[in-house]
C-alpha positions in Angstrom: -1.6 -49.9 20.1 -3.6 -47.3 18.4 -6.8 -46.4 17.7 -9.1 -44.1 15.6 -12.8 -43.5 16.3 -15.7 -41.4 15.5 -17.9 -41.0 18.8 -20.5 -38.5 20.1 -18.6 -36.4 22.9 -21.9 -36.2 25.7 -19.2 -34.7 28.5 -20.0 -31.2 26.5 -23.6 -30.6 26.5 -24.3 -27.4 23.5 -27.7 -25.0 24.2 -29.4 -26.9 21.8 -28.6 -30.0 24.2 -26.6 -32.5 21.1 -22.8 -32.9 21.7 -20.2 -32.8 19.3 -18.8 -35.5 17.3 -15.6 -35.8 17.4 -13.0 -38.3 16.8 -11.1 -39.8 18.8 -7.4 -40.9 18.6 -6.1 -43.4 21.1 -2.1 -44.2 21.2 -0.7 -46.5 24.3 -4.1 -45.7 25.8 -3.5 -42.1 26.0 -6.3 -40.1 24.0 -6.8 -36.8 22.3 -9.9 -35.6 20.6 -10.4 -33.7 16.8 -13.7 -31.9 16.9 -15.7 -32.3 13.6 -17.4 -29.3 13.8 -20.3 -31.2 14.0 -23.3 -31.8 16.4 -25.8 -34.5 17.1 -28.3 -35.4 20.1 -28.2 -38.8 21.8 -31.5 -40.0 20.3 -29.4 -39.3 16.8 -26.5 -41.3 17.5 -25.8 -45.2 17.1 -22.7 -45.5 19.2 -22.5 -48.9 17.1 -21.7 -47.8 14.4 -20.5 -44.6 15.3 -22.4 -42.8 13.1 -26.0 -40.8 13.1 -29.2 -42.4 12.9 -31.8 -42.1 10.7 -33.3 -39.6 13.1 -31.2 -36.9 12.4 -32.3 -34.4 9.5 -29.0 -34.4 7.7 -28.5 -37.8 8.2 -26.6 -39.1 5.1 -25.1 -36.3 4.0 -23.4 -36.0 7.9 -22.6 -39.6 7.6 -20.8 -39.5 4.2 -18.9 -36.4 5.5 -18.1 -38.2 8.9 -17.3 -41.1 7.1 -14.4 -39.3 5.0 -13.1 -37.7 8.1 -12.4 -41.5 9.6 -11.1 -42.6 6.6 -8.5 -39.6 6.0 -7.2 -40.0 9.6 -7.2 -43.7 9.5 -5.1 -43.1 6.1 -2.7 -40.7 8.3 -2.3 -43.0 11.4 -1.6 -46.1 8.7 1.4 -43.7 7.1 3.1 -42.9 10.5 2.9 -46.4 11.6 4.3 -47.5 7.9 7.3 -45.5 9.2 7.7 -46.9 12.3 8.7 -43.6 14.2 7.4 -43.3 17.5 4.4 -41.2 18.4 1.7 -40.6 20.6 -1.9 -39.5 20.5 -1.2 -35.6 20.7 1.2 -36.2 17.4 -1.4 -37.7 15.4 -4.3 -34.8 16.5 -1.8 -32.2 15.3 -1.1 -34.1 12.0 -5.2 -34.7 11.0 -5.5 -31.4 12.3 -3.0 -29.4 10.0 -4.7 -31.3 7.1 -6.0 -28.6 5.0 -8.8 -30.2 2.2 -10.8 -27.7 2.5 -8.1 -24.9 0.9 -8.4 -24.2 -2.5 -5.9 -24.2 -5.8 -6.0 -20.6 -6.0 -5.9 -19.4 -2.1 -2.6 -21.6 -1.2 -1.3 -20.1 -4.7 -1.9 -16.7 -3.0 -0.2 -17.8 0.2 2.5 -18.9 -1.5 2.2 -15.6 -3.4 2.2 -13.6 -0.5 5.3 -15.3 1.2 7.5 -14.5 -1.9 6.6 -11.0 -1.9 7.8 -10.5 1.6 11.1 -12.1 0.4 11.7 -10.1 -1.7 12.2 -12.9 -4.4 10.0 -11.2 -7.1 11.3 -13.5 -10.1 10.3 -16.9 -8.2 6.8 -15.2 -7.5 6.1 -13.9 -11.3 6.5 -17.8 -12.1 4.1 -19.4 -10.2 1.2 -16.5 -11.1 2.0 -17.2 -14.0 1.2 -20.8 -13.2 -2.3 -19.4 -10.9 -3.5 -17.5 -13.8 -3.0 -20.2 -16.6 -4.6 -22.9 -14.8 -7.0 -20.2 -14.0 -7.5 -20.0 -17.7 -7.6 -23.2 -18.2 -10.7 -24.0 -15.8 -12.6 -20.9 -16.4 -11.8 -19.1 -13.7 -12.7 -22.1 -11.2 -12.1 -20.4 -7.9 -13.4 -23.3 -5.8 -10.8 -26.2 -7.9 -8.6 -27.8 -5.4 -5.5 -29.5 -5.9 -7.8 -33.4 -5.4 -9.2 -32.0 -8.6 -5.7 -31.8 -10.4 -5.1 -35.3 -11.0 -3.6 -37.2 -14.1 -6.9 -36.7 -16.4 -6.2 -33.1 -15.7 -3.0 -32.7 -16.9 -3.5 -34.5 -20.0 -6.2 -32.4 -20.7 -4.4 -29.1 -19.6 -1.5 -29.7 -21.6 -3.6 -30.7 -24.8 -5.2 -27.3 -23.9 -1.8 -25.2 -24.1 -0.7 -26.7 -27.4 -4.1 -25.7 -28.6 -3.4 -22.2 -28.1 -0.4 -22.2 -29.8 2.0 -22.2 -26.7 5.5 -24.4 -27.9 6.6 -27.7 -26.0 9.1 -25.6 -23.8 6.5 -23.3 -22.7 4.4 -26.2 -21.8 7.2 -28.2 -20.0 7.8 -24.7 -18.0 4.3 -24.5 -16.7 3.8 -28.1 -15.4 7.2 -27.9 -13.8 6.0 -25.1 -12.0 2.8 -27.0 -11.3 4.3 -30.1 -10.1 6.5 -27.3 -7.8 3.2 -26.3 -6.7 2.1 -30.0 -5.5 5.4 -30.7 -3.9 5.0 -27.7 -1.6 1.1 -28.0 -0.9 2.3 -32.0 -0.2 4.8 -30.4 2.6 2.0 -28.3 3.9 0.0 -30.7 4.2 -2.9 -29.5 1.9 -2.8 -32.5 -0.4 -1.4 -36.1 0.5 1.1 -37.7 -1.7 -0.5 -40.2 -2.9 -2.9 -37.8 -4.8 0.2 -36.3 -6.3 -0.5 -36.9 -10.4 3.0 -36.4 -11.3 4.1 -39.5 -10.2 2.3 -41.0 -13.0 2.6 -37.9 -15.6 6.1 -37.9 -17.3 7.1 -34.4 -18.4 10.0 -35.9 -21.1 7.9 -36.4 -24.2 7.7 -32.5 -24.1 11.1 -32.1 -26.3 12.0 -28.7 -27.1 10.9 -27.6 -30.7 14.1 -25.2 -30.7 17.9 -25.0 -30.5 20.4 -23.2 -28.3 21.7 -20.4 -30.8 25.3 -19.4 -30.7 27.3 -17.0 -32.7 30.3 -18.8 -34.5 33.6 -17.1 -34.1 33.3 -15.0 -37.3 30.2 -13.1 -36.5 31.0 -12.6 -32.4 34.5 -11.2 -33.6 32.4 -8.8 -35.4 30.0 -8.1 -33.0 31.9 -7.5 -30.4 34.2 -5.0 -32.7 31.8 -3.3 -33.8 31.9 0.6 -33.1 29.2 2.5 -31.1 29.4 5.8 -30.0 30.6 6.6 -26.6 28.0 6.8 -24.3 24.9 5.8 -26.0 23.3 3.2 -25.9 24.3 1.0 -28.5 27.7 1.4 -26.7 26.2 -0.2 -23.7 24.6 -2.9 -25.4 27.6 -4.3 -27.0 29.4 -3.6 -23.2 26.7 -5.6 -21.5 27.2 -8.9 -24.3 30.5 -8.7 -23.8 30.7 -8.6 -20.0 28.3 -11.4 -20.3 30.1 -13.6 -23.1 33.7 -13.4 -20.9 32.4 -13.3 -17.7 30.8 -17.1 -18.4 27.6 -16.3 -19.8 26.4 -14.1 -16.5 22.5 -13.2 -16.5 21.5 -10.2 -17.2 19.5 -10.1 -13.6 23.1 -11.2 -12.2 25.3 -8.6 -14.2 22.4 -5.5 -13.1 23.3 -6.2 -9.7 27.1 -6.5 -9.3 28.6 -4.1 -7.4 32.2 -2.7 -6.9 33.0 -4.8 -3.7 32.3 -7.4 -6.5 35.5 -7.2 -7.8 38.9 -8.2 -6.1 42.6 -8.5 -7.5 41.2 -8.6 -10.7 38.4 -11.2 -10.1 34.4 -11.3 -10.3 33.2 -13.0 -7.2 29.6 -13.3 -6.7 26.7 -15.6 -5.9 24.3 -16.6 -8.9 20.5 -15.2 -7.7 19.0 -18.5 -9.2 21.1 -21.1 -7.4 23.2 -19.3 -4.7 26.4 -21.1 -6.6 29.6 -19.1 -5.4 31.3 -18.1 -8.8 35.0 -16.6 -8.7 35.9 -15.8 -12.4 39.3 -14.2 -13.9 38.4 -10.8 -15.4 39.8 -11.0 -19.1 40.8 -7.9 -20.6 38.0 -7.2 -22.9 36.2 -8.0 -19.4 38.3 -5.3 -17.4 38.0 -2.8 -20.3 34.2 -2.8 -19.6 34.3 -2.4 -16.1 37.1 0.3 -16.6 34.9 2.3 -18.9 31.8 2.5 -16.5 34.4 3.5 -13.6 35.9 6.4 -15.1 32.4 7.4 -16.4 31.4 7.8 -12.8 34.1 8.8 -10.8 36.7 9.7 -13.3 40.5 9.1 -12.8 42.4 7.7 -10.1 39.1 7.8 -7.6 38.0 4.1 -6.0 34.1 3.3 -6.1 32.2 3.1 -3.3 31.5 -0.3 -2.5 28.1 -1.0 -2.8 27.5 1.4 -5.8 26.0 -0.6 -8.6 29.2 -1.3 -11.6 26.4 -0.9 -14.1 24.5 2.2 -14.9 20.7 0.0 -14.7 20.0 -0.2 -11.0 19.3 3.4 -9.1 19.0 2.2 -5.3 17.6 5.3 -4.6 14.5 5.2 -7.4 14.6 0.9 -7.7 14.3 0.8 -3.8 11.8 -2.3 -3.8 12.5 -6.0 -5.1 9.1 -5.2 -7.3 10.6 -2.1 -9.1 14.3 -2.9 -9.4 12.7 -6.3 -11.2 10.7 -4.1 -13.4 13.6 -2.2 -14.1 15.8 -4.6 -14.8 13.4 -6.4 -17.3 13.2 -2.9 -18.9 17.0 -2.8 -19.5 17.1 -6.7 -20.9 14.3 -5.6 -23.4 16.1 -2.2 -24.1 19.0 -4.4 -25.1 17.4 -7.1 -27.1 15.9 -4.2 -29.1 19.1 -2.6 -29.8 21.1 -6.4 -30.1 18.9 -6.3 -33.0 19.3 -2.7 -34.4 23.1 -3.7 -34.3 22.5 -7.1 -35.9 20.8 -5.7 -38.8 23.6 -2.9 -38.9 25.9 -6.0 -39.3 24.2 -8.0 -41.3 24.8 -11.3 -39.3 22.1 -13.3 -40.5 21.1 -14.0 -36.7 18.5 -13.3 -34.3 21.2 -11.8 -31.4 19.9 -11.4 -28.1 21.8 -11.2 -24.4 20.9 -14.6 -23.3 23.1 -15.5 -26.6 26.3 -14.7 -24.8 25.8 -17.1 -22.8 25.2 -19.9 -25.7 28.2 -18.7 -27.4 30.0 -18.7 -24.1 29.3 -22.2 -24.1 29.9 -23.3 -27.7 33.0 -21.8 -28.2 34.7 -23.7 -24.9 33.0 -27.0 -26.5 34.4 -26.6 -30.3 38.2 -25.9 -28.1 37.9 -29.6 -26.9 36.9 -28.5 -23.2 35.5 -31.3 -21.3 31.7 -30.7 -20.7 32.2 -31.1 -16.8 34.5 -28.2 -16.4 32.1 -26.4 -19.0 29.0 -27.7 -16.4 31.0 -25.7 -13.4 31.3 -22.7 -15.5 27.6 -22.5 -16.1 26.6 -23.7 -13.2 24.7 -26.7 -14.3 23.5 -28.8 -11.3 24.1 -32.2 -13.3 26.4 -33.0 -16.2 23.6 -34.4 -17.9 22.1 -31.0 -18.0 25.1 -29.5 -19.8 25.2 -32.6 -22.5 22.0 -31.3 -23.2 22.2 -27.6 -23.6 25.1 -28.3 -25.5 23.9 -31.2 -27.9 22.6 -28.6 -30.5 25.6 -27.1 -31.0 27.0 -30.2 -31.8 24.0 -30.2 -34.6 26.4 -27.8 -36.6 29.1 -29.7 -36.4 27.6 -32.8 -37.7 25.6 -31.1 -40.5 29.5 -30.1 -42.0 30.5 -33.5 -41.4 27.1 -34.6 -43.4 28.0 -32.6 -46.4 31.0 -34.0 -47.4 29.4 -36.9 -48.6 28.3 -34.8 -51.4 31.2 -32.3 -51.3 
């Protein structure tokens, strides 16, 4: 049997002669005590109820406080015994006791902060401040809001707030999945309980995206990828980098900065994807090889092998990007240097399209779909977790197809 009880502790006597209040937890009469960090006198204590008396200055605020406390590890002893996994009185102390209320939104968001920094996993943390500061936005800089204060009013209100300012349905979808990241790690902390979690009653599929994945059709990546730069500048390396990217199976920019020569093997790319750990082991195709060819001789010049862990492509320094912080920043340098000149190129071409990197990847993926390859082999190659996921990033492609189709009713 177990028991929880609020009682006045008179074995320890303080120099203002009350003793604290604790609570007690009983389990197979075995107990443990949780101080309360409060004090009361004998003459201000009804052992009855146990609660203070009307002779005690602070007497209902103590009591509503006291109160709360009960009922929170009342609440916690019902949840392990709704389990029915064995425990004793020193387990449920610990769990009441690593119940965190009293931290804020913003200081576990700093923890949490803090923890990615040492891990170097500077991409991860940039997302959730970006999540910190946009709530922070959002409440006016409410320092003191605490995750009980987040509930399903909240986010209605939040999200009705970020389509105000202009922010698109993708945008918005991004931020409370970060958010609802955020519960689910404060809930595993123990900071917030589960059943105050508001996503389980706040669906995040209403918030469709407004935009389409855009792909290149064969036409205009044929001239793209022909197109002539000078050797060595940096149009040359822009249309180097999409390329990699398009026949290496879309590989991230972040993913493609970081390969180095031990990387490659009888002719193969074997890596791990930074964003999912996923093992990927990918046939270099010659427009692939020439690439990596080019960059090799640049370096070292004929008939020389690379040092192992030398970087394949000339964006990473590890001498002056020595830090996850600045090789980040350099790398998001690079990806915007590239955009810029995707788009110098584009114009150059005429295309008619908005190129960017990450549009390798699209094409990468349209292209296998319009050869008849089965989505779940075109899932592996991307790296999808689900199926479902790929059926989705791959439905507006099928848009194109079906518009075609459409217009030979009037054709």
């Amino acid at each position: 049997m177990a028991t929880i009880k609020l009682l006045l502790r008179t074995s320890k006597t303080l120099a203002d002669g009350s003793h604290p209040i604790v609570i007690r937890v009983t389990v197979n009469r075995k107990s443990k005590f949780i101080f309360t960090g409060k004090t009361a006198k004998v003459s201000q204590w009804d052992a009855a109820l146990g609660l203070t008396n009307k002779k005690h200055p602070l007497h209902s605020e103590l009591n509503i406080y006291l109160s709360q406390r009960l009922l929170d590890a009342q609440t916690e002893l019902l949840e392990l015994q709704r389990q029915k996994k064995g425990f004793s009185a020193g387990t449920v102390r610990e769990i009441i006791k690593d119940n965190k209320p009293s931290m804020t939104f913003v200081q576990f968001c700093d923890k949490l902060l803090a923890e990615l920094k040492e891990q170097g996993r500077i991409g991860t943390r940039g997302t959730y401040r970006s999540i910190k500061n946009s709530v922070l936005r959002f409440t006016n800089n409410n320092q003191q809001l605490t995750f009980l204060d987040i509930d399903l009013a909240f986010l209605v209100k939040y999200e009705q707030y970020l389509k105000a300012n202009g922010f698109k349905n993708s945008y918005i979808k991004t931020m409370l999945n970060k958010l609802q990241a955020l519960f689910g790690k404060a809930i595993l902390e123990r900071v917030v309980k589960k059943n105050n979690n508001p996503f389980l009653e706040y669906s995040l599929s209403h918030l469709r995206p407004e935009y389409q994945h855009r792909s290149l059709d064969k036409a205009k990546l044929e001239i793209l990828l022909n197109y002539i730069a000078e050797t060595g500048s940096i149009k040359h390396d822009t249309i180097n980098y999409f390329t990699f990217s398009y026949y290496c199976w879309g590989i991230n920019f972040t993913d493609m900065a970081k390969l180095q020569w031990k990387d490659i093997y009888n002719g193969r790319l074997v890596y791990n994807r930074a964003k999912t750990g996923k093992l990927y082991n990918i046939l270099l195709l010659e427009p692939a090889l020439k690439v990596v060819e080019y960059y090799k001789q640049l370096k070292y010049g004929e008939n020389v092998i690379p040092p192992a862990e030398d970087y394949i492509f000339p964006i990473l320094d590890p001498v002056k990007y020595n830090t996850p912080s600045k090789a980040t920043h350099r790398i998001e340098m690079k990806l915007s240097l590239t955009n810029k000149y995707l788009k110098i190129i584009e114009a150059e071409l005429g295309l008619g399209e908005k190129v960017t990197f990450y549009m390798a990847r699209h094409t990468f993926a349209t292209q296998l779909l319009r050869k008849d390859v089965a989505t779940a082999k075109i899932q592996n190659m991307l790296g999808h977790s689900t199926e479902r996921m790929t059926q989705v990033y791959l439905d507006s492609f099928k848009n194109d197809e079906l518009d075609e189709v459409s217009k030979l009713l009037v054709g």
